[in-house]
py3Dmol code that shows the C-alpha trace and the ligand (Angstrom):
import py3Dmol

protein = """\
ATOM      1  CA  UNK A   1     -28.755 -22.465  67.883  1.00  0.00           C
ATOM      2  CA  UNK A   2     -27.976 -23.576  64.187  1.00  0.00           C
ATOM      3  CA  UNK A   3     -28.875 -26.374  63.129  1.00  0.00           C
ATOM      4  CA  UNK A   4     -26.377 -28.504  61.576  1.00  0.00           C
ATOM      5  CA  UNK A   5     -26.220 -29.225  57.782  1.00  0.00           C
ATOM      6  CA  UNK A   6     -24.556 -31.896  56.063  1.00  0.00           C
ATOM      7  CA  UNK A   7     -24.347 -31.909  52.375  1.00  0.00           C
ATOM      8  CA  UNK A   8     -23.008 -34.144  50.089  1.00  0.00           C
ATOM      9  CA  UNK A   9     -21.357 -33.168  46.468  1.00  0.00           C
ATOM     10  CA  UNK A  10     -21.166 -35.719  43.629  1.00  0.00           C
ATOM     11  CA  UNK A  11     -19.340 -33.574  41.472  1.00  0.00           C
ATOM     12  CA  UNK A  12     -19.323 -35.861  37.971  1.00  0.00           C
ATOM     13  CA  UNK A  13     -20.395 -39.260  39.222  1.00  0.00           C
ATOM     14  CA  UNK A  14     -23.173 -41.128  38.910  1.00  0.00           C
ATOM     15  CA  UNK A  15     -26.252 -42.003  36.336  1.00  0.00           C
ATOM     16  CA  UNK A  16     -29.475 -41.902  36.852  1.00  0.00           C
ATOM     17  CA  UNK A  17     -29.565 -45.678  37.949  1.00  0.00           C
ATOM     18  CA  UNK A  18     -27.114 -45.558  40.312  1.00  0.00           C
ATOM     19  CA  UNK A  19     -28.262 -42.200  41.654  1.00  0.00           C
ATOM     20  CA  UNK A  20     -31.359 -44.238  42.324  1.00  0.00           C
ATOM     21  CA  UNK A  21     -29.546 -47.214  43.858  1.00  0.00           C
ATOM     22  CA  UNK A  22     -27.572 -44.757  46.481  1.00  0.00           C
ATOM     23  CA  UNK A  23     -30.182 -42.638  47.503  1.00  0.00           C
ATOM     24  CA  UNK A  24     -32.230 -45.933  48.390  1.00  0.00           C
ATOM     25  CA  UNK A  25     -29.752 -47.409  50.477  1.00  0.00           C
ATOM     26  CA  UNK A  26     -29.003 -44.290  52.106  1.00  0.00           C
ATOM     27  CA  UNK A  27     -32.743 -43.237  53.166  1.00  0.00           C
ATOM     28  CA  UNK A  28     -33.388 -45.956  55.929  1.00  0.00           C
ATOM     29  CA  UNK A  29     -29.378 -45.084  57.550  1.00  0.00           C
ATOM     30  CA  UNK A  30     -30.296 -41.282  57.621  1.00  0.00           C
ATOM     31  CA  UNK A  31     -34.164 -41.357  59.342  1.00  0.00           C
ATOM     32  CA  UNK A  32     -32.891 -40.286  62.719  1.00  0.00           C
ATOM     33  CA  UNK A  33     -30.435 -37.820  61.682  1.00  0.00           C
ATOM     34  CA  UNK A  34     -30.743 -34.557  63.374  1.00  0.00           C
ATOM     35  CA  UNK A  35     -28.970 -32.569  61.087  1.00  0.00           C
ATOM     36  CA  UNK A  36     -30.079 -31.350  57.199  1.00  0.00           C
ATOM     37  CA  UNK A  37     -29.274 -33.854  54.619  1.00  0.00           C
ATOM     38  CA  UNK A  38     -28.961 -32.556  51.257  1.00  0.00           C
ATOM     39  CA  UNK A  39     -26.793 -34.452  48.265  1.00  0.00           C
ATOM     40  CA  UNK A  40     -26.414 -32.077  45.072  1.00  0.00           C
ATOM     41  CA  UNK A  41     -26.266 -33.830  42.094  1.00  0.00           C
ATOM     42  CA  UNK A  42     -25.999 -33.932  38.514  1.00  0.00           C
ATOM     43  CA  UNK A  43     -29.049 -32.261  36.636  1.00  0.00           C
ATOM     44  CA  UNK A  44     -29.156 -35.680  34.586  1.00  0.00           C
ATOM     45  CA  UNK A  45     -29.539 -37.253  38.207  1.00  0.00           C
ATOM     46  CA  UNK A  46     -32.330 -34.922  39.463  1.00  0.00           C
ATOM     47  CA  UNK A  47     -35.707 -36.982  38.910  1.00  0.00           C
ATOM     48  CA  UNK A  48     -34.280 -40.499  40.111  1.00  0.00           C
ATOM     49  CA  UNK A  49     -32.996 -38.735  43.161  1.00  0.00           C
ATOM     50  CA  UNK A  50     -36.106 -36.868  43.724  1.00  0.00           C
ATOM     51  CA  UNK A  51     -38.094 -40.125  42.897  1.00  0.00           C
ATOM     52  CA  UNK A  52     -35.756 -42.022  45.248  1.00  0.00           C
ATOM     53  CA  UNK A  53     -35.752 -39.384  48.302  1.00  0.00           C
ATOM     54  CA  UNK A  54     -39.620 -39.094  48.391  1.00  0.00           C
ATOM     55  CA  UNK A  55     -40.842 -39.729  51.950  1.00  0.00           C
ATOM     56  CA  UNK A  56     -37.024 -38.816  53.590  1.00  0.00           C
ATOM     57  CA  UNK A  57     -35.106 -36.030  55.070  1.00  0.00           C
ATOM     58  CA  UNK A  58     -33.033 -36.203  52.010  1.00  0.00           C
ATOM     59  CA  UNK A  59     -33.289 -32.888  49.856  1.00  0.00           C
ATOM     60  CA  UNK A  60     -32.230 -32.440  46.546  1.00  0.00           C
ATOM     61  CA  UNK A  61     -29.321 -30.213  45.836  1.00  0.00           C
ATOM     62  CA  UNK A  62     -27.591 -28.934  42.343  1.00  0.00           C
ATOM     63  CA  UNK A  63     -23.968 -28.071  41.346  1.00  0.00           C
ATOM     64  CA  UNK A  64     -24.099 -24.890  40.161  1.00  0.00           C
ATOM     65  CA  UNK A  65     -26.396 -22.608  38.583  1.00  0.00           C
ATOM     66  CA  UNK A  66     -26.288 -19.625  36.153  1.00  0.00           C
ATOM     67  CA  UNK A  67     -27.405 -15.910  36.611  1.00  0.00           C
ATOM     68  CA  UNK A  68     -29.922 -15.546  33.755  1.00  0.00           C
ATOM     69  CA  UNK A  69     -33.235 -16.356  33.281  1.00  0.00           C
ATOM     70  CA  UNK A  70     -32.734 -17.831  30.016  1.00  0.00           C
ATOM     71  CA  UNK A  71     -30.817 -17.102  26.806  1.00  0.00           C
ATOM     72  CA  UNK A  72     -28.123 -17.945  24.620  1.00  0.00           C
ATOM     73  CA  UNK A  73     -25.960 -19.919  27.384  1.00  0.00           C
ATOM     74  CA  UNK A  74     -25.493 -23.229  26.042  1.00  0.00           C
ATOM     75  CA  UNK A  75     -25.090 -26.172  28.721  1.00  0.00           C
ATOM     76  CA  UNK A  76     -26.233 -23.885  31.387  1.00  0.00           C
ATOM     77  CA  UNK A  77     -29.198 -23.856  33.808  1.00  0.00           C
ATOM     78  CA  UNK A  78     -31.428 -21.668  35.355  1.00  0.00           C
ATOM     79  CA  UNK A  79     -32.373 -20.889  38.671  1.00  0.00           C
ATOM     80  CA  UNK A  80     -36.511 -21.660  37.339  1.00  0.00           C
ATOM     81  CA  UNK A  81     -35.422 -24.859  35.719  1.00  0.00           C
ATOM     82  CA  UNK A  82     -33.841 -25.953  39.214  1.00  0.00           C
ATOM     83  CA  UNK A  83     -36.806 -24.824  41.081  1.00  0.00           C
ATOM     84  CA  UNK A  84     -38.953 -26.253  38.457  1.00  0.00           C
ATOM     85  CA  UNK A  85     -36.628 -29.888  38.826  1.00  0.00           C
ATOM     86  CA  UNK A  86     -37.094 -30.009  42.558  1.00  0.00           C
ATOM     87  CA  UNK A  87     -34.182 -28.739  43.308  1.00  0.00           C
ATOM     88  CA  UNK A  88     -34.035 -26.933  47.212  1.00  0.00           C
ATOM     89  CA  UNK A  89     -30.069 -26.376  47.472  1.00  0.00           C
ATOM     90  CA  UNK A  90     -27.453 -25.143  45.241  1.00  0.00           C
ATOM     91  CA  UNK A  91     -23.792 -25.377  45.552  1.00  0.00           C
ATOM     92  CA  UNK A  92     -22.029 -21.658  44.229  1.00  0.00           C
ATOM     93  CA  UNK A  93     -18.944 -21.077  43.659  1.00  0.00           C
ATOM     94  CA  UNK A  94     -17.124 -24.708  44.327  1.00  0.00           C
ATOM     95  CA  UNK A  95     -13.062 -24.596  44.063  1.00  0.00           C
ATOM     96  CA  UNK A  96     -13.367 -26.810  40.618  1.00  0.00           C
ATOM     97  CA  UNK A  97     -15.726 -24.176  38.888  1.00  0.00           C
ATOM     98  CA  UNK A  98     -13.541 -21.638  39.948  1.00  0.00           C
ATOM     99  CA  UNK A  99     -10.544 -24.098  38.879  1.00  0.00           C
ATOM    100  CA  UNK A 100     -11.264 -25.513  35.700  1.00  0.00           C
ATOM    101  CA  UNK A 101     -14.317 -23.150  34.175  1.00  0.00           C
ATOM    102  CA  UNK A 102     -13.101 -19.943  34.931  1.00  0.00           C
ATOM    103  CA  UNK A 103     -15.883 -18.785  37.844  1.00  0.00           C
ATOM    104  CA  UNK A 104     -14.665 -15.163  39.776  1.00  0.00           C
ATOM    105  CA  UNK A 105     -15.838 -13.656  42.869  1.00  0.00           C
ATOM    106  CA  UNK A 106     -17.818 -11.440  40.358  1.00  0.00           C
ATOM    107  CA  UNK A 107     -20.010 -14.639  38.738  1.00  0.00           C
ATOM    108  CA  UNK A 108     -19.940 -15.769  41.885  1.00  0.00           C
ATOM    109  CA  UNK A 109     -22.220 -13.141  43.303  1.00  0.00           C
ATOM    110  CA  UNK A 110     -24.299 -12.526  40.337  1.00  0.00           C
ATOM    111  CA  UNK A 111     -24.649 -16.565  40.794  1.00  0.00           C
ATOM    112  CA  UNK A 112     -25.841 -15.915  44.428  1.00  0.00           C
ATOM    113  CA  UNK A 113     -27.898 -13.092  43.664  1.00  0.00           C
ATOM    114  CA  UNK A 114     -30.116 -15.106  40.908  1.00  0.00           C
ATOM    115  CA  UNK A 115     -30.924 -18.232  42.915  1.00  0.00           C
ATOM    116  CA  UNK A 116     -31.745 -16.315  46.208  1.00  0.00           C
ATOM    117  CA  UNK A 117     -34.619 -14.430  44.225  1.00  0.00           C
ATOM    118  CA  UNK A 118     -35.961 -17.413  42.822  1.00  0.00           C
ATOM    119  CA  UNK A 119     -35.911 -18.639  46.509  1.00  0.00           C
ATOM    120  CA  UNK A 120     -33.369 -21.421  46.359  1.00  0.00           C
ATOM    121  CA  UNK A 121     -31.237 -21.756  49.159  1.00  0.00           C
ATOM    122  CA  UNK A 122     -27.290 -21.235  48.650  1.00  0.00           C
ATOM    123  CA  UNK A 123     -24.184 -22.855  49.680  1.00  0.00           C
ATOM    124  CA  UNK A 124     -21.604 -20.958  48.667  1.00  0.00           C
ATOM    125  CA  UNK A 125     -18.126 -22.283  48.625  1.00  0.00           C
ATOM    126  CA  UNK A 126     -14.746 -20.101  49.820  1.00  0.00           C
ATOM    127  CA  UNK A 127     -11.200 -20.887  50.225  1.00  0.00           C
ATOM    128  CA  UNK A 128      -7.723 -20.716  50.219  1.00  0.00           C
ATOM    129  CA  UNK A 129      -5.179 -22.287  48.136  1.00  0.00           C
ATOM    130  CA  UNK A 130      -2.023 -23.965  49.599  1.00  0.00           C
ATOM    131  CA  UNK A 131      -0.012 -20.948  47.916  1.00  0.00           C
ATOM    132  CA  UNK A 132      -1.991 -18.757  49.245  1.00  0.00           C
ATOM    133  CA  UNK A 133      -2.128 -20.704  52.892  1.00  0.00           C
ATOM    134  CA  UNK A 134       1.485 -20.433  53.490  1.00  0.00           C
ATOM    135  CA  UNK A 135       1.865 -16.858  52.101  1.00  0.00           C
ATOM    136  CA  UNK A 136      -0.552 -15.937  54.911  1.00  0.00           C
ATOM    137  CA  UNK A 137      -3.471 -14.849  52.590  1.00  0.00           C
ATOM    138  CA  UNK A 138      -6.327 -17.458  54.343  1.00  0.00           C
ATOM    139  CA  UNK A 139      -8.174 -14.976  56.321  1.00  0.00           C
ATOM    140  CA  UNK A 140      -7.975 -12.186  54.182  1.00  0.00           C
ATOM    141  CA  UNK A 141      -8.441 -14.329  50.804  1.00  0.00           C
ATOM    142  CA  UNK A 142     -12.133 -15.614  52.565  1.00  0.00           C
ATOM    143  CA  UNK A 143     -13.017 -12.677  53.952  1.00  0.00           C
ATOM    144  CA  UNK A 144     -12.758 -11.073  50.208  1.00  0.00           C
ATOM    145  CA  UNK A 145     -14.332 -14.402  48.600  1.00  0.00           C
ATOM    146  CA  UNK A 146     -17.174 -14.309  51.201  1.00  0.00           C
ATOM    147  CA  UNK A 147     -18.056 -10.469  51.380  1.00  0.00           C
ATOM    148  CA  UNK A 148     -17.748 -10.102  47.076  1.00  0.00           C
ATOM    149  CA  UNK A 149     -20.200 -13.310  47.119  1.00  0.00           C
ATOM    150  CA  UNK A 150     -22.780 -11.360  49.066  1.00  0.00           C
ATOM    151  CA  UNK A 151     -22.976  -8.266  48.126  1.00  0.00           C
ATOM    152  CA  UNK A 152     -26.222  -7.086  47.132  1.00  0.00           C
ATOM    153  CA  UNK A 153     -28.274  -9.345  49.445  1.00  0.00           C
ATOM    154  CA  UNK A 154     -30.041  -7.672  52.153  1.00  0.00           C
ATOM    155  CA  UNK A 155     -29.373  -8.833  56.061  1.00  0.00           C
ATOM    156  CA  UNK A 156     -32.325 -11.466  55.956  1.00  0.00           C
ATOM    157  CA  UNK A 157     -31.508 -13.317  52.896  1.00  0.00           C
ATOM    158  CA  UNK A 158     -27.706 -13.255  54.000  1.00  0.00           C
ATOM    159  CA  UNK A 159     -28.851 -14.745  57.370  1.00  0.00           C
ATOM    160  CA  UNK A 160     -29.985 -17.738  55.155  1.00  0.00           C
ATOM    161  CA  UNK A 161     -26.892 -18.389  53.146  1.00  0.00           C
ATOM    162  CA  UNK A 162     -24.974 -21.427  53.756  1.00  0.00           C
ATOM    163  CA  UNK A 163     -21.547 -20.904  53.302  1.00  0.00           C
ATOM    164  CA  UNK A 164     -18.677 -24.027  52.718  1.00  0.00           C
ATOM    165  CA  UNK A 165     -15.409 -23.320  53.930  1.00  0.00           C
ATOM    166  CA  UNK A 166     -13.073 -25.701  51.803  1.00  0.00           C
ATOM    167  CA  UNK A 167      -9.399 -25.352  51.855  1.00  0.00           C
ATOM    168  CA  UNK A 168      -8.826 -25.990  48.418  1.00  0.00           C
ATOM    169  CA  UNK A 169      -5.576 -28.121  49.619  1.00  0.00           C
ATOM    170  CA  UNK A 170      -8.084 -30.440  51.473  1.00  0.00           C
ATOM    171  CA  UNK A 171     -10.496 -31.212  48.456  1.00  0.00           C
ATOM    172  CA  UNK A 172     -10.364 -34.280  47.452  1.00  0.00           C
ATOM    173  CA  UNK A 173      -6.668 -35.108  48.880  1.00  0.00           C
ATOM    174  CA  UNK A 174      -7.096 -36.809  52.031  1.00  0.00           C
ATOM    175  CA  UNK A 175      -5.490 -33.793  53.637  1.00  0.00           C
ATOM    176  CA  UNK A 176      -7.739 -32.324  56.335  1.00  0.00           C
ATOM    177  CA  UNK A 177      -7.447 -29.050  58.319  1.00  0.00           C
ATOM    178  CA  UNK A 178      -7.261 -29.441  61.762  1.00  0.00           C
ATOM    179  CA  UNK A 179     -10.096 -29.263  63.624  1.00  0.00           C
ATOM    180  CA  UNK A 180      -8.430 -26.059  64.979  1.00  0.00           C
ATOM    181  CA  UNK A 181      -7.597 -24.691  62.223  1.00  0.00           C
ATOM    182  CA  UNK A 182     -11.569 -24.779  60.028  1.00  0.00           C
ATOM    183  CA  UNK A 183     -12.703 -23.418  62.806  1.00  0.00           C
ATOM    184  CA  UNK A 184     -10.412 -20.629  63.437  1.00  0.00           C
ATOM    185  CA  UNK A 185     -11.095 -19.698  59.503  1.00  0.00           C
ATOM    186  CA  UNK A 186     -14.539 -20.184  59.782  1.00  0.00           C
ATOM    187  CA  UNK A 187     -14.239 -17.589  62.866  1.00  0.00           C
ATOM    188  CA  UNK A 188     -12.623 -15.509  60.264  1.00  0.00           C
ATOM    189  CA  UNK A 189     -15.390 -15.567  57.845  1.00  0.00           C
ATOM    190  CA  UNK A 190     -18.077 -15.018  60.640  1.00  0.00           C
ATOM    191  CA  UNK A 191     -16.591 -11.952  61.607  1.00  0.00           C
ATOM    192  CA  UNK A 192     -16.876 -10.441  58.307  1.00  0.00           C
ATOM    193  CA  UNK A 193     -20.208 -11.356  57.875  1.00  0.00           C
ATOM    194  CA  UNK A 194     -20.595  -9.647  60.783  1.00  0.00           C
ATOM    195  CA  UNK A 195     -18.685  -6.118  60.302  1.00  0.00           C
ATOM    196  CA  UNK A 196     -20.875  -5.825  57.763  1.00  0.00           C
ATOM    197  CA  UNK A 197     -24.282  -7.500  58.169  1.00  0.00           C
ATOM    198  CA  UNK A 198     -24.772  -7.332  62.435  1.00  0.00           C
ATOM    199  CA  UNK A 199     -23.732 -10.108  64.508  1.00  0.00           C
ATOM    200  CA  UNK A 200     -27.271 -11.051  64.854  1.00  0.00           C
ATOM    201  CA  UNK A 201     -27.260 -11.797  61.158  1.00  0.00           C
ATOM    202  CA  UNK A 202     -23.664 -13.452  61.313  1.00  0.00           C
ATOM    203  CA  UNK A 203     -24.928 -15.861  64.166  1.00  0.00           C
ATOM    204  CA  UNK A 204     -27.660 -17.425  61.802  1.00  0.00           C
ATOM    205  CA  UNK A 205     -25.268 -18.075  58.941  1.00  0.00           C
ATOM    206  CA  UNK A 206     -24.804 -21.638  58.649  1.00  0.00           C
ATOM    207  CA  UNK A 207     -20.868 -22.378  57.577  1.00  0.00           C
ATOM    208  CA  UNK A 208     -20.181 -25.781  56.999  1.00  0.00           C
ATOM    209  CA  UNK A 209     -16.196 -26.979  56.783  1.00  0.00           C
ATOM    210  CA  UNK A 210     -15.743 -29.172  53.396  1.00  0.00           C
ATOM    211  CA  UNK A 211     -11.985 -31.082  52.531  1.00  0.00           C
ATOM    212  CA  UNK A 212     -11.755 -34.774  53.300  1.00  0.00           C
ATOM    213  CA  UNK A 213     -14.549 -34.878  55.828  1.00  0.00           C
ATOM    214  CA  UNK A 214     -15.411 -38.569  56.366  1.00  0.00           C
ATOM    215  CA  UNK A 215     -16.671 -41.172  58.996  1.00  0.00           C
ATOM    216  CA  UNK A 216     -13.308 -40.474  60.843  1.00  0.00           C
ATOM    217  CA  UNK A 217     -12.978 -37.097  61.110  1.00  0.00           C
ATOM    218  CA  UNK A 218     -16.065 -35.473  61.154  1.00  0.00           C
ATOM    219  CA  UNK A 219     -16.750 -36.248  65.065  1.00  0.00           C
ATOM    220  CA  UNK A 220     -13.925 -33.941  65.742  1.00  0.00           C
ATOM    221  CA  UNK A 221     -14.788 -31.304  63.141  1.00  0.00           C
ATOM    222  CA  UNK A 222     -17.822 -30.859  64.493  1.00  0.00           C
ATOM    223  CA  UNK A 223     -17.496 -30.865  68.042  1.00  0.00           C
ATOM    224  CA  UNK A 224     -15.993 -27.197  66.905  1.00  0.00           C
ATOM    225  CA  UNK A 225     -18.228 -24.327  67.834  1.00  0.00           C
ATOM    226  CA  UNK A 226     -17.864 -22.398  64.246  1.00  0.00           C
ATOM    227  CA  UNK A 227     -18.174 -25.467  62.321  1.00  0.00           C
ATOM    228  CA  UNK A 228     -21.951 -26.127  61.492  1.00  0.00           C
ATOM    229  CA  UNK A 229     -22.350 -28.934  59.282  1.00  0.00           C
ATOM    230  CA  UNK A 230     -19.567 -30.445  56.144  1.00  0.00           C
ATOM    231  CA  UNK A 231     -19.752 -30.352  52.379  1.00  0.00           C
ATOM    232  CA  UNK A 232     -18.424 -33.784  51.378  1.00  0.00           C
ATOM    233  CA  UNK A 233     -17.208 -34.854  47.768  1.00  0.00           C
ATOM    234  CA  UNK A 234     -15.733 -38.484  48.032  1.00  0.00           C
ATOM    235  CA  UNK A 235     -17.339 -39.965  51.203  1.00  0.00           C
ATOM    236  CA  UNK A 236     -20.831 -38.704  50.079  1.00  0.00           C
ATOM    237  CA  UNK A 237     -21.025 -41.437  46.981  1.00  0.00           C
ATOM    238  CA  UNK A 238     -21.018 -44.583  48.938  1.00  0.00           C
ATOM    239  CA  UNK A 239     -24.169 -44.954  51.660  1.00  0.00           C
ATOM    240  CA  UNK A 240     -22.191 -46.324  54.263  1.00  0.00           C
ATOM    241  CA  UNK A 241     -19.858 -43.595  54.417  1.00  0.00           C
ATOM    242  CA  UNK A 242     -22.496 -40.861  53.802  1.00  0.00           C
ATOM    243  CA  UNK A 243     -24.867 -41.696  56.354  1.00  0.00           C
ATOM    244  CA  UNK A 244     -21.525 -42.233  59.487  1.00  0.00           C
ATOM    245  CA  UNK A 245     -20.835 -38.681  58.678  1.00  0.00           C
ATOM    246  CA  UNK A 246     -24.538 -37.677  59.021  1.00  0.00           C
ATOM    247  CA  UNK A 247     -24.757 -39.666  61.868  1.00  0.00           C
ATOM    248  CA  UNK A 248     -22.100 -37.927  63.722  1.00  0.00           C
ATOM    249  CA  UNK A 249     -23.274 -37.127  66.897  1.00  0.00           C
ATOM    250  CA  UNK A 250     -24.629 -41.025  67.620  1.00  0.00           C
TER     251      UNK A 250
END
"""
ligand_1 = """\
10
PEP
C -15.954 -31.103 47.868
O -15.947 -31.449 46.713
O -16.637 -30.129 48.185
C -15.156 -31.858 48.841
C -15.048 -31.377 50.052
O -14.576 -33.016 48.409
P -13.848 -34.114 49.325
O -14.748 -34.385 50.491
O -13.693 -35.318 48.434
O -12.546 -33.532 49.751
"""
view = py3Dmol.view(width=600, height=400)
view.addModel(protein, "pdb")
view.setStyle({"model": 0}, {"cartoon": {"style": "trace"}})
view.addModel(ligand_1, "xyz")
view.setStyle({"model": 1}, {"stick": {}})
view.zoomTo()
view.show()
């Protein structure tokens, strides 16, 4: 059995105060949750969450993270100064890095391959495009984005990988795959993990669905049997709203 994981992804929002403000009122409405509960946040948000979370099941989580140790990368972050933050969880690969700063399947896995050795644990993010949906490209499009991602990691770190499945149609837009549909494409991307890596390995790989998961929808998402936990952007920044979709299966 895998146990559920349910992550939420600020993206640009928040400062320090408020950070601290949200991760207060969401500790008490998220004691009795039986799944993971991770929120990745900015780096400027790290201590207050940390501060804020002590004594919960809430665990830190960052947006990104570069493949170096250090150097001349200016406005980037190691995997050591994450580890060395707090941080636990790192998003990879999210549809807006890929988007807006110019992140490939290639960065992607050196990405990937830099925070598993320093022993953070990875969420990394795959999916289709509506283009690319309705020229038929989903399952071969994630399949590529999820197998380039991994390469290099042996069968027992890969086991350990979290991977999102977000439509990139459903970020943010209040469009939602069916319930059907994420987990037929999560189906997809277990099956590659598993032509490659052993179905024994594919089994333990979490794969969470992420695209307008909220309070409504995420009963039905998850009654799925592919679907093992959400990645949520807009309904993870108000505590309500967080802690309904944690709270799924109550
Ligand atoms: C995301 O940013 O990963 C996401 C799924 O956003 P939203 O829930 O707002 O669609």
């Amino acid at each position: 059995m895998r146990k559920p994981i349910i992550a939420g992804n600020w993206k640009m929002n928040k400062t320090p105060e408020e950070a601290k403000a949200l991760v207060t009122e969401l500790k008490p409405l998220v004691k009795d949750a039986n799944c993971d509960v991770v929120v990745c946040v900015p780096a400027v948000n790290f201590a207050a969450v940390k501060e804020a979370a002590k004594g919960s099941k809430i665990k830190l989580g960052a947006e990104n993270v570069h493949w170096a140790k250090s150097g001349a990368f200016t406005g980037e972050l190691s995997a050591d100064m994450l580890k060395a933050c707090g941080v636990e969880y790192v998003i990879i690969g999210h549809s807006e890095r890929r988007q807006y700063f110019g992140e490939t399947d290639k960065t992607v896995n050196q990405r990937v391959l830099a925070a598993v050795e320093a022993g953070l644990k990875v969420i990394m993010c795959v999916g289709e495009n509506k283009e690319e949906r309705e020229a038929g490209y989903t399952d071969a499009l994630v399949e590529y984005q999820t197998l380039i991602g991994l390469n290099g990691l042996t069968k027992e770190q890969v086991a350990k990988i979290i991977i999102a499945y977000e439509p990139v149609w459903a970020i943010g837009t209040g469009l939602t795959a069916t319930d059907e549909q994420a987990n037929e494409t999560i189906g997809v991307i277990r099956a590659a993990v598993a032509r490659k890596y052993g179905k024994g390995t594919a089994n333990k790989v979490r794969i969470q669905y992420g695209g307008s998961m909220n309070p409504k929808n995420v009963k039905g998402l998850m009654a799925q049997p592919e679907i093992d936990g959400g990645l949520i952007g807009g309904a993870s920044l108000k505590a309500p709203d967080f802690s309904q979709v944690v709270n799924y299966d109550k």
